[in-house]
Backbone as XML, in Angstrom:
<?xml version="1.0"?>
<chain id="A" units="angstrom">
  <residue number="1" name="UNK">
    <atom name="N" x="-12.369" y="11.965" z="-12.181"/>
    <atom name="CA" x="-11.458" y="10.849" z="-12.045"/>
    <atom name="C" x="-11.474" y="10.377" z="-10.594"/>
  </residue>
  <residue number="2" name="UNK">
    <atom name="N" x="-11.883" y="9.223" z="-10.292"/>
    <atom name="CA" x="-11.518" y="8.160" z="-8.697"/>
    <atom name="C" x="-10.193" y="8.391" z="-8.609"/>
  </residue>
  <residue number="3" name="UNK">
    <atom name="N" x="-10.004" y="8.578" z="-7.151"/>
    <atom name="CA" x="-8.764" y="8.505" z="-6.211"/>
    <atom name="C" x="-8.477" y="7.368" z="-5.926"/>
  </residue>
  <residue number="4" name="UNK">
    <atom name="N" x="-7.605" y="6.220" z="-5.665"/>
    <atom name="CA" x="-8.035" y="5.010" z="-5.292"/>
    <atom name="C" x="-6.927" y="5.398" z="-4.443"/>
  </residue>
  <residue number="5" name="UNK">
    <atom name="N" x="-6.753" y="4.158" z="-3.090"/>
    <atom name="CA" x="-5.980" y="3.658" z="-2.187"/>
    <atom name="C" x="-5.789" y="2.503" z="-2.331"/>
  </residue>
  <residue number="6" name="UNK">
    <atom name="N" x="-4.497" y="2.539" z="-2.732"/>
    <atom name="CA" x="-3.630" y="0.812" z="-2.602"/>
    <atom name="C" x="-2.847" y="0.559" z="-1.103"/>
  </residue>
  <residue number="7" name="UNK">
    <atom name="N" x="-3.413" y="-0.400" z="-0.836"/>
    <atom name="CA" x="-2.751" y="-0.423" z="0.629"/>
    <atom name="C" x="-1.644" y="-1.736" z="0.253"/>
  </residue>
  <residue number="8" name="UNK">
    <atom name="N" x="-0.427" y="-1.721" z="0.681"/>
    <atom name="CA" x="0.489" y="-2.802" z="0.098"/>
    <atom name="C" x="0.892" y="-2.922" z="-1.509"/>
  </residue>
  <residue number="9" name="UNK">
    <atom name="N" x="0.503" y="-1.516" z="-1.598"/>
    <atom name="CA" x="0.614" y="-1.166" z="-3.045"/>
    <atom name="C" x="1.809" y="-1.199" z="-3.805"/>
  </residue>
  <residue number="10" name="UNK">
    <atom name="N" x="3.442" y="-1.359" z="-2.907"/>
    <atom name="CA" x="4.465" y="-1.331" z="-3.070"/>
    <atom name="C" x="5.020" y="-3.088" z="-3.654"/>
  </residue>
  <residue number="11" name="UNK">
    <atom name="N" x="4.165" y="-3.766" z="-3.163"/>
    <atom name="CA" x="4.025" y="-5.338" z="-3.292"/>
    <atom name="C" x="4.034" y="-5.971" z="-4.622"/>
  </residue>
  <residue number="12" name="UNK">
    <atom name="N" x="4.076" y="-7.197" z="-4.587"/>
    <atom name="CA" x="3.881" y="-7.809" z="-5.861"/>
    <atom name="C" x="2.219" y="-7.830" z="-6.725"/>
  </residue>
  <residue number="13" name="UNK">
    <atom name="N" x="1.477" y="-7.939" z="-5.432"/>
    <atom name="CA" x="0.127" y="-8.772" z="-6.009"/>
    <atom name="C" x="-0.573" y="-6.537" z="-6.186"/>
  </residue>
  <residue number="14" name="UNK">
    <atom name="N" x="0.140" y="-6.202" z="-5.448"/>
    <atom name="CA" x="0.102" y="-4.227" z="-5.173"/>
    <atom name="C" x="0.336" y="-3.767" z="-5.980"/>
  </residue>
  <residue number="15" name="UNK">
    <atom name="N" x="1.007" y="-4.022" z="-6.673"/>
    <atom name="CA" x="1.958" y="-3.091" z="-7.725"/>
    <atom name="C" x="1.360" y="-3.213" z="-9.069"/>
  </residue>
  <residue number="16" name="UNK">
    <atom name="N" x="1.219" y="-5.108" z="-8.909"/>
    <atom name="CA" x="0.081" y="-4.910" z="-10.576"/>
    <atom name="C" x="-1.027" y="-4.235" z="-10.061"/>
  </residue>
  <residue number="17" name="UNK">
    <atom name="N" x="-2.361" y="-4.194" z="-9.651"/>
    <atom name="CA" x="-2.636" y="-3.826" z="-8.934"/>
    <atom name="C" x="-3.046" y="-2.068" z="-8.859"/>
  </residue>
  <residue number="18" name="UNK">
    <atom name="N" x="-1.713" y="-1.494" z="-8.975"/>
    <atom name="CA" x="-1.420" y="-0.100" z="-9.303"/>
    <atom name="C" x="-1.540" y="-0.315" z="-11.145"/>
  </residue>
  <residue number="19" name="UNK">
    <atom name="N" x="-0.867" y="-0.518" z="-11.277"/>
    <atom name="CA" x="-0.364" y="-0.605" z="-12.894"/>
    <atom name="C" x="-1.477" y="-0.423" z="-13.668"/>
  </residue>
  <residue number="20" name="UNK">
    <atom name="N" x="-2.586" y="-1.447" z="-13.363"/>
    <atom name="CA" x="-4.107" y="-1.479" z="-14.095"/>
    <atom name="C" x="-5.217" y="-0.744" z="-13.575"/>
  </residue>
  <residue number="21" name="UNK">
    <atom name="N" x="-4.963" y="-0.317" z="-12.404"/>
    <atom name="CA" x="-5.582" y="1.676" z="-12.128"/>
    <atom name="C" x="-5.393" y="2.432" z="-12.570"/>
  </residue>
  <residue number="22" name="UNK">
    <atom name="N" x="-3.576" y="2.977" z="-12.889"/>
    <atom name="CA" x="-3.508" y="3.947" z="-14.054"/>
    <atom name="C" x="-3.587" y="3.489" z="-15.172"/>
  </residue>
  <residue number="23" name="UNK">
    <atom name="N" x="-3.402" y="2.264" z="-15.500"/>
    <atom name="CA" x="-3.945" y="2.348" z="-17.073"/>
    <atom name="C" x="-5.456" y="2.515" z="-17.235"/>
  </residue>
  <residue number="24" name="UNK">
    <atom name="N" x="-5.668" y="2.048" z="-16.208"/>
    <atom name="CA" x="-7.502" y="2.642" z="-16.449"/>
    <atom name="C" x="-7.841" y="3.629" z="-16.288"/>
  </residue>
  <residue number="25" name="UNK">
    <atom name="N" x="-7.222" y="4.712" z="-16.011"/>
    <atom name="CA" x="-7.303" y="6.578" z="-15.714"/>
    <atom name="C" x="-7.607" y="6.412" z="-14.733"/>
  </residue>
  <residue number="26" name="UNK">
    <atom name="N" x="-7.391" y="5.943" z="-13.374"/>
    <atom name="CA" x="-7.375" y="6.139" z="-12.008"/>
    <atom name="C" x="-6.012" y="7.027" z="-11.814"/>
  </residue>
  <residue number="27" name="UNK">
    <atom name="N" x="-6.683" y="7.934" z="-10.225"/>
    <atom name="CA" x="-5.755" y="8.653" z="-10.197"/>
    <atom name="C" x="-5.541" y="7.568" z="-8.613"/>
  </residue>
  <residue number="28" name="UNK">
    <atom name="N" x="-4.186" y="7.296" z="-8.361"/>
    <atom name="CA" x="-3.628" y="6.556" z="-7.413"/>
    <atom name="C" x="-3.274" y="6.667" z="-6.139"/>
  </residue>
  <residue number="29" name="UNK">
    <atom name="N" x="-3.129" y="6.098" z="-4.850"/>
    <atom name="CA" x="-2.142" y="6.714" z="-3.878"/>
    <atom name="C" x="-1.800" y="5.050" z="-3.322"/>
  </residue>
  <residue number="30" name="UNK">
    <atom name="N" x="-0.621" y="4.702" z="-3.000"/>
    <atom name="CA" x="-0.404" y="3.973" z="-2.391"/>
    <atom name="C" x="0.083" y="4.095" z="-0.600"/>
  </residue>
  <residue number="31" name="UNK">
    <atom name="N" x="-0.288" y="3.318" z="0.444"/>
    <atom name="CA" x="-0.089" y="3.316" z="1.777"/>
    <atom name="C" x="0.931" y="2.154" z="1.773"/>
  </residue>
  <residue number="32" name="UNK">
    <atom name="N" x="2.389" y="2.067" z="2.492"/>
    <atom name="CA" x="2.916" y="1.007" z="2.262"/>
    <atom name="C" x="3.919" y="1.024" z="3.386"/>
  </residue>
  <residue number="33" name="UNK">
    <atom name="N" x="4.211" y="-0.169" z="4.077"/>
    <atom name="CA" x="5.155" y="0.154" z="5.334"/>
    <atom name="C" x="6.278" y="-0.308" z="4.606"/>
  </residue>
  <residue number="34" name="UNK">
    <atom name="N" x="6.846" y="-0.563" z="3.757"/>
    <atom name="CA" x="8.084" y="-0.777" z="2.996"/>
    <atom name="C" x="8.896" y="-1.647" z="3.736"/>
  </residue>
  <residue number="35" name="UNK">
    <atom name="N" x="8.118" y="-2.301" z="4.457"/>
    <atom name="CA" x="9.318" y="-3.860" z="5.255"/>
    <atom name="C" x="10.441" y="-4.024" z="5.019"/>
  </residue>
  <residue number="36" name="UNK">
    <atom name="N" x="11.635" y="-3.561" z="5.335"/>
    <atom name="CA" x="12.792" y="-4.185" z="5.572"/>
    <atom name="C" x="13.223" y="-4.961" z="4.701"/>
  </residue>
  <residue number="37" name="UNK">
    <atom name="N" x="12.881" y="-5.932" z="5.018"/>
    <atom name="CA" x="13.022" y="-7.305" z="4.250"/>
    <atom name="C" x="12.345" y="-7.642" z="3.117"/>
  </residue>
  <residue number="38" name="UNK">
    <atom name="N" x="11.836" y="-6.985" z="3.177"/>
    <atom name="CA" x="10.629" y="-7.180" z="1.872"/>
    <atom name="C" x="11.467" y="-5.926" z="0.864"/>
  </residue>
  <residue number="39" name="UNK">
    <atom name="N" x="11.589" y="-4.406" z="1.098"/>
    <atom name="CA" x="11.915" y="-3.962" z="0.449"/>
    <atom name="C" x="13.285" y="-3.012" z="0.778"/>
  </residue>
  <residue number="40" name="UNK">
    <atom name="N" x="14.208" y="-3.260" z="0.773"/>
    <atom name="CA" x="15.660" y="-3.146" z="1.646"/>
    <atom name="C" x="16.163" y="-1.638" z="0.920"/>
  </residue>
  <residue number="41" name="UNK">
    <atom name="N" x="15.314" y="-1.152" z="-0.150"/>
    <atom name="CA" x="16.215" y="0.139" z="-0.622"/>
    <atom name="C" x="15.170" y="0.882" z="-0.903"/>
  </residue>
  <residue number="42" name="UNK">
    <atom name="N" x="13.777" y="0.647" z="-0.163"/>
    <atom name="CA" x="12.982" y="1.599" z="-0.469"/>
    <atom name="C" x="11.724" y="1.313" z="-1.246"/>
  </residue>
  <residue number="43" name="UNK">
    <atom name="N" x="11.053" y="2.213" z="-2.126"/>
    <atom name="CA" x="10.026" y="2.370" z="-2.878"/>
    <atom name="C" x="11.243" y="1.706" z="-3.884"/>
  </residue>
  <residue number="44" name="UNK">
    <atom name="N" x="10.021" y="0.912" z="-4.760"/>
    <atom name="CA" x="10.401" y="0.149" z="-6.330"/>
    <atom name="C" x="10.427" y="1.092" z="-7.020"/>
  </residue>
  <residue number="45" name="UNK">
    <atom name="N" x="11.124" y="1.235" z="-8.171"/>
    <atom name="CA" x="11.584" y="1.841" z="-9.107"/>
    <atom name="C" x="10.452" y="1.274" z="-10.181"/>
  </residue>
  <residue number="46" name="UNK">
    <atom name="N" x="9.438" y="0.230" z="-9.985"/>
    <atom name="CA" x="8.549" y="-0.102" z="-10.993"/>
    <atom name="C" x="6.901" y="0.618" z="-10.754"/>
  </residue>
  <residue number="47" name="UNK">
    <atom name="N" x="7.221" y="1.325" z="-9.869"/>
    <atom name="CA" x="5.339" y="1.928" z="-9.531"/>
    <atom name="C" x="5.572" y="3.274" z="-10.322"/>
  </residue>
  <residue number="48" name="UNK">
    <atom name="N" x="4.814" y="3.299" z="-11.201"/>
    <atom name="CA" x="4.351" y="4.440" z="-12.074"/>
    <atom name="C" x="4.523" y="5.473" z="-11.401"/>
  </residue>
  <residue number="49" name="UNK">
    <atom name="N" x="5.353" y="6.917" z="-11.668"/>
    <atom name="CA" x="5.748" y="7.967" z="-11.467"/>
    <atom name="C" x="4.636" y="8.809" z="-10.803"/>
  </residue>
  <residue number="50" name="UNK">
    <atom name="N" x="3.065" y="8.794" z="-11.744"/>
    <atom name="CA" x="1.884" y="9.081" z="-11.400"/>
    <atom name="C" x="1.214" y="8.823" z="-9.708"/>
  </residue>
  <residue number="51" name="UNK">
    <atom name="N" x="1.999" y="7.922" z="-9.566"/>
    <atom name="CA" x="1.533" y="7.302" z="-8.273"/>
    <atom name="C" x="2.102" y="8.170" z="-6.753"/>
  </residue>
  <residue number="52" name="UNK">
    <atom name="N" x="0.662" y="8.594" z="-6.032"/>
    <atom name="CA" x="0.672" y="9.135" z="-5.071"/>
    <atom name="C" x="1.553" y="8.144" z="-3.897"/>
  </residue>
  <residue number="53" name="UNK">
    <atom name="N" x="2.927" y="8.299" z="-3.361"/>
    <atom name="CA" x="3.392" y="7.202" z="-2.157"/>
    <atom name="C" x="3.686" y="7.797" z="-1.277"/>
  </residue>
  <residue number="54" name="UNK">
    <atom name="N" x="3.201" y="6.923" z="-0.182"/>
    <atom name="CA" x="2.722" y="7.425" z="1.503"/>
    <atom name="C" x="3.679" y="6.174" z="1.947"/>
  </residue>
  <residue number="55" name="UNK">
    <atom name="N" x="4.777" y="6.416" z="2.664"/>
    <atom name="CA" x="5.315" y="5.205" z="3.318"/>
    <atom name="C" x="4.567" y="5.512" z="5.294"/>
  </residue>
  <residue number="56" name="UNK">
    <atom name="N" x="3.652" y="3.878" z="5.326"/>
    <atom name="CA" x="2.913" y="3.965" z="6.703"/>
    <atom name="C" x="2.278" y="2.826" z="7.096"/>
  </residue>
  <residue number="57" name="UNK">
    <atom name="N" x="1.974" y="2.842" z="8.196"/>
    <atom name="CA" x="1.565" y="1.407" z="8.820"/>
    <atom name="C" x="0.246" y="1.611" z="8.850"/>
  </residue>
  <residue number="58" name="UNK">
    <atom name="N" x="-1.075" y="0.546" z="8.279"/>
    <atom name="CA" x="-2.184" y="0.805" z="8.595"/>
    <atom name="C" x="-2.969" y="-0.098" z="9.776"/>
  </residue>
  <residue number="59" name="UNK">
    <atom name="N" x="-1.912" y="0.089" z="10.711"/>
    <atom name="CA" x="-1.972" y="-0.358" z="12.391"/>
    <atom name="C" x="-2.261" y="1.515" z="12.716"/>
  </residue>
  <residue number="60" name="UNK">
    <atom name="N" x="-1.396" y="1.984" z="11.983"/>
    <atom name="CA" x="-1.148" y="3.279" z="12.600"/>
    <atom name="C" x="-2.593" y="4.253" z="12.208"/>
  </residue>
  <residue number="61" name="UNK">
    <atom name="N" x="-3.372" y="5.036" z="13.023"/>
    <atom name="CA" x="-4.757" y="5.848" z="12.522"/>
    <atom name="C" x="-4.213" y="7.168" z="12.179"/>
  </residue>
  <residue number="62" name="UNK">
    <atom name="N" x="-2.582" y="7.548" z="12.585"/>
    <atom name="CA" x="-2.513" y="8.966" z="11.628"/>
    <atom name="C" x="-2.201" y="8.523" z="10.326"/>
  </residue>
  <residue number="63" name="UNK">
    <atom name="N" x="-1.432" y="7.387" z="10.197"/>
    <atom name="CA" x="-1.287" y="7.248" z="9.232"/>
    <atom name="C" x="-2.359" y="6.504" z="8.001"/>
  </residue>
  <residue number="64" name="UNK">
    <atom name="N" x="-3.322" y="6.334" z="8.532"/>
    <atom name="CA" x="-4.598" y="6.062" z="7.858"/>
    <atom name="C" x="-5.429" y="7.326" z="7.324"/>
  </residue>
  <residue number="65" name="UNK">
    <atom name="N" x="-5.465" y="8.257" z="8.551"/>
    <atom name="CA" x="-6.061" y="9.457" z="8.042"/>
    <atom name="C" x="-5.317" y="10.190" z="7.148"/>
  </residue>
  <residue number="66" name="UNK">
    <atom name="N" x="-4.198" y="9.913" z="7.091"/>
    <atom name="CA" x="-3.262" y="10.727" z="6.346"/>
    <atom name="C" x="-3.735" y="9.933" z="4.906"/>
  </residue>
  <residue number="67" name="UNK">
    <atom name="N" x="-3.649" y="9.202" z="4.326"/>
    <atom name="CA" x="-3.534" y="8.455" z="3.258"/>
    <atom name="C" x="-5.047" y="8.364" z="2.618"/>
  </residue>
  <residue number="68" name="UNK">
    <atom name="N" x="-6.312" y="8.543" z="3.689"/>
    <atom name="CA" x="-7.352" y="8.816" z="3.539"/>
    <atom name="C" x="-7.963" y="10.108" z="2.921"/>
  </residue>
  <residue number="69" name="UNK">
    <atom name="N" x="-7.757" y="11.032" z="2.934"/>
    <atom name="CA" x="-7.725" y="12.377" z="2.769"/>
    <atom name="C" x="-7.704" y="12.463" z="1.213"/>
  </residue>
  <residue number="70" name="UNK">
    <atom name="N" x="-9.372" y="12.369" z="0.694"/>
    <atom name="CA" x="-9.918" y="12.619" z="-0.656"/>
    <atom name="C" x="-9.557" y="11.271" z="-1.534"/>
  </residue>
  <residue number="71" name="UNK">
    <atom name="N" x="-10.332" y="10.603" z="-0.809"/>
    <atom name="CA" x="-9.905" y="8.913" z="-1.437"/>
    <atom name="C" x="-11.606" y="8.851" z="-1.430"/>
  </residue>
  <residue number="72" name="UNK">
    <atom name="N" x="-11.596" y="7.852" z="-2.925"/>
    <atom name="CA" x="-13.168" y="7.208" z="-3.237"/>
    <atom name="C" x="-13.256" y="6.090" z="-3.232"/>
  </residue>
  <residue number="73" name="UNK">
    <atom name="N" x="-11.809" y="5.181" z="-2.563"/>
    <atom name="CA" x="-12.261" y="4.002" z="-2.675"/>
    <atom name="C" x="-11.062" y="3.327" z="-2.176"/>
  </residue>
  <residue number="74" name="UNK">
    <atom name="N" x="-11.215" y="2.118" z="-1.514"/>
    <atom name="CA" x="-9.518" y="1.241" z="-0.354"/>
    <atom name="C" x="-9.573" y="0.222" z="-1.513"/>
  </residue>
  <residue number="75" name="UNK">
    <atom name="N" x="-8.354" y="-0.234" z="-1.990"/>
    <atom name="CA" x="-8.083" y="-1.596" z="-2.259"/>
    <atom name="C" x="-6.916" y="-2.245" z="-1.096"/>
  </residue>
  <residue number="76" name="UNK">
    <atom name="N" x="-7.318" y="-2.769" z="-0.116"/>
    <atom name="CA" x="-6.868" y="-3.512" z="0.707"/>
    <atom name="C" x="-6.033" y="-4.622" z="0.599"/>
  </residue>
  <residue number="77" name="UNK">
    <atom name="N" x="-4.595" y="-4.534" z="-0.097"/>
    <atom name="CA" x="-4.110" y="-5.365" z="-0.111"/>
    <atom name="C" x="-2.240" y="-5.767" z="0.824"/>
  </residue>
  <residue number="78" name="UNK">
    <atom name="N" x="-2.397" y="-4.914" z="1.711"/>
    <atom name="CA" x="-1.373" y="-4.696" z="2.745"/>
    <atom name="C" x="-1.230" y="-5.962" z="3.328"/>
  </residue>
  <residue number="79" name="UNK">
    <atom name="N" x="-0.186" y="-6.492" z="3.611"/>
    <atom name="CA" x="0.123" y="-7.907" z="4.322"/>
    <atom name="C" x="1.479" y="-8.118" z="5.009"/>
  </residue>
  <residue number="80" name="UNK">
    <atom name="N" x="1.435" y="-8.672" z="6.519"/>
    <atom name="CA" x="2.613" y="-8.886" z="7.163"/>
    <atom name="C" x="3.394" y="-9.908" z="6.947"/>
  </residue>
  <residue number="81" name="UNK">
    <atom name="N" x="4.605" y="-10.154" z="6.181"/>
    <atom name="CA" x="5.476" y="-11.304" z="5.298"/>
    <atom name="C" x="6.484" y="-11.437" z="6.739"/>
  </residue>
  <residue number="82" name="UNK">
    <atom name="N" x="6.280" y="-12.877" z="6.584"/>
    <atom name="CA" x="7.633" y="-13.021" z="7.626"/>
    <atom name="C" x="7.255" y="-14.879" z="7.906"/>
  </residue>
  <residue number="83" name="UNK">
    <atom name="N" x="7.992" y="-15.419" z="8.334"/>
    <atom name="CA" x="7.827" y="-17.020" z="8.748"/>
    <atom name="C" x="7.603" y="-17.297" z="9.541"/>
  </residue>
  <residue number="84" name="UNK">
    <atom name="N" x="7.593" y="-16.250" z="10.914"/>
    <atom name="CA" x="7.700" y="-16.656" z="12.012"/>
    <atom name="C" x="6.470" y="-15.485" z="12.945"/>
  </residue>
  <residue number="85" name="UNK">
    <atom name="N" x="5.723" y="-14.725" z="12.351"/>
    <atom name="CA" x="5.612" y="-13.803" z="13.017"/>
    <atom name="C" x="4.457" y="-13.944" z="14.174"/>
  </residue>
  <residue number="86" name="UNK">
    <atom name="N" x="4.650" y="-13.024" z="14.959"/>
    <atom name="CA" x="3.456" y="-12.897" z="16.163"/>
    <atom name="C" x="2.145" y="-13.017" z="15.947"/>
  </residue>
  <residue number="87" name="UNK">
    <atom name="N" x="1.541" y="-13.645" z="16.116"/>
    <atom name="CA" x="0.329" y="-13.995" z="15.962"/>
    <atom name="C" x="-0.610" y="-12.142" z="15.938"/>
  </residue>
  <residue number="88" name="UNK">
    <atom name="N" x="-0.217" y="-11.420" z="16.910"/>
    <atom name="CA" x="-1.031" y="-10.354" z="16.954"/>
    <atom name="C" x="-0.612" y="-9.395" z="15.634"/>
  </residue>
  <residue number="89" name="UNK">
    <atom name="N" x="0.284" y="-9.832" z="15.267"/>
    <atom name="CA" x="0.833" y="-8.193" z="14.473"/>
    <atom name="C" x="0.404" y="-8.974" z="13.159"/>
  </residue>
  <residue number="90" name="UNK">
    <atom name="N" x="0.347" y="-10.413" z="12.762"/>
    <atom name="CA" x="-0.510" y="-11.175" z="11.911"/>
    <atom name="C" x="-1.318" y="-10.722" z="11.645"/>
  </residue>
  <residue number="91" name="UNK">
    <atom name="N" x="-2.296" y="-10.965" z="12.432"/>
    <atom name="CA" x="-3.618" y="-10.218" z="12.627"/>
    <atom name="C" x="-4.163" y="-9.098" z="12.321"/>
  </residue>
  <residue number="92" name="UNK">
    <atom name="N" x="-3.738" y="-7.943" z="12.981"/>
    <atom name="CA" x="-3.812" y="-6.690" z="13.227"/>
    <atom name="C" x="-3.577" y="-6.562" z="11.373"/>
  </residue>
  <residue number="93" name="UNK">
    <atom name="N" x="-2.379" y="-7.103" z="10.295"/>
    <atom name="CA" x="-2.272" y="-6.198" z="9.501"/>
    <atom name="C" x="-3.157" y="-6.999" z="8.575"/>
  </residue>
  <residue number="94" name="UNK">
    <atom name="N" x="-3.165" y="-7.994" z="8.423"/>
    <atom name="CA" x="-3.892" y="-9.005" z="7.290"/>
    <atom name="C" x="-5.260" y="-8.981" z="7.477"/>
  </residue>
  <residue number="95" name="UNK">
    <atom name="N" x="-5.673" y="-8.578" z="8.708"/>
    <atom name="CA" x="-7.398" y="-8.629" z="8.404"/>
    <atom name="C" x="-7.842" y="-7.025" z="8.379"/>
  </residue>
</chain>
């Protein structure tokens, strides 16, 4: 069975995303900085129980190696939400 990595896996476009990995017998882990504002009480109550969750920034390299550790494969879908934000921290998380 593949390990996968959902990065922003806690997300909307993330979460389905997750959903159709384990239904496909993927075994899961999600990386997710759980934004504030984006998610004010935590991990969703809708990501499959099955699901490996790592709350972390993938700005951050422990927290990359951490989340890395016996993974066969990134789905890259982590993104910085905000209206106004800094051009660098833009950057840094979306590409």
């Amino acid at each position: 069975m593949q390990h996968i990595l959902v990065t922003g896996g806690a997300g909307f476009i993330g979460s389905h995303t997750v959903d159709h990995l384990v239904a496909k017998g993927y075994k899961v882990r999600v990386l997710d900085a759980l934004q504030e504002r984006v998610h004010p009480h935590g991990w969703p109550v809708y990501l499959p129980d099955s699901v490996e969750k790592i709350q972390g920034d993938v700005r951050n390299r422990e927290d990359w190696l951490n989340a890395l550790d016996g993974i066969d494969g990134v789905i890259h879908l982590a993104a910085y939400q905000d209206y106004m934000p800094d051009f660098s921290t833009f950057h840094h998380v979306n590409t």
